[in-house]
C-alpha positions, 0 to 999 in steps of 0.5 A: 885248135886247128891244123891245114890237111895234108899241108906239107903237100901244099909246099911240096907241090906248089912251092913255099911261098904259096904255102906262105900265101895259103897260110895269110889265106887261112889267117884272113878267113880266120879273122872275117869269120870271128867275132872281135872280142875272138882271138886267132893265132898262128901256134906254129907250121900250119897250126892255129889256135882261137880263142872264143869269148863268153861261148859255149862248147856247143857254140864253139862247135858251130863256129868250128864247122862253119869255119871247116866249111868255109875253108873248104868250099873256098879254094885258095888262088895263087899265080893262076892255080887252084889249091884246095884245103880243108881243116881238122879241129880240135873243140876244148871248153873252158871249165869243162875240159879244164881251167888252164891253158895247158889243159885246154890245149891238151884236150883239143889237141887230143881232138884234132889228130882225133879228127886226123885218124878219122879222116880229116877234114872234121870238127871234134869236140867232147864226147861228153855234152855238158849238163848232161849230169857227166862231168871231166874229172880235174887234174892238177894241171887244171888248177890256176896258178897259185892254188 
C-alpha cells in the first residue's frame, strides 16, 4: 500500500488540478516500473494499492524501495514548476501476513502510517522475516470465504 507524503500540500499549494496531474504522474511511474502480470490501482485520495504476482516478501520490499526511490529522485513538472513527492509504504505478504484480502490490506496499512510516524518517505514491511522458524498467528479474518 502506498500513500503520497504530505499530498494535501500539493493541493493547497499549487492547486487541484496539479494535484490530479501529480497523481496521473504516480499512476505512470506506477505501471512503467512493474511487471505486467502486476496490479496497480488507485484505492482512493492519494492512496495506492499493488498487487505483485508470484513475489516473495523480500522481493516486494525491493520493488517497493525502488518505486519510493524512483518517485523521489523524479520531480513532478507541471505549468513550469517543480513539485517534489515521496512515498510511505506499507509491505503484506500473502500467506505470511494472511490469506485474505482484508488481512492483508490491514497488515500494510498498519505499515504504512508505521512509516508516516517514523518519518515518511520509507518502506516497511514485517518485522518478521519469513523462514525464520517465526510464524504470524492466523486470525479468522484470514480464512477463505467458505471455510
Amino acid at each position: 500500500m502506498i500513500d503520497l507524503d504530505y499530498f494535501k500540500e500539493v493541493n493547497d499549494r499549487f492547486g487541484h488540478e496539479a494535484g490530479d496531474a501529480a497523481l496521473v504522474y504516480v499512476a505512470n511511474l506506477l505501471s512503467r516500473r512493474l511487471r505486467a502480470t502486476d496490479l496497480a490501482c488507485r484505492l482512493g485520495g492519494e492512496e495506492f494499492g499493488i498487487i505483485l504476482v508470484d513475489t516473495s516478501g523480500q522481493l516486494a520490499m525491493e520493488v517497493a524501495e525502488d518505486l519510493r526511490h524512483t518517485l523521489e529522485h523524479s520531480p513532478f513538472h507541471n505549468q513550469g514548476r517543480c513539485i517534489e513527492l515521496t512515498m510511505s509504504v506499507g509491505v503484506a505478504e500473502y500467506g505470511f501476513d494472511g490469506v485474505s484480502l482484508r488481512s492483508l490490506l490491514a497488515a500494510a496499512d498498519t505499515r504504512l502510517y508505521r512509516g508516516k510516524a517514523e518519518g515518511r518517505n520509507r518502506v516497511i514491511g514485517s518485522l518478521i522475516k519469513p523462514g525464520s522458524g517465526r510464524k504470524r498467528a492466523r486470525t479468522r479474518e484470514d480464512e477463505p470465504a467458505g471455510v
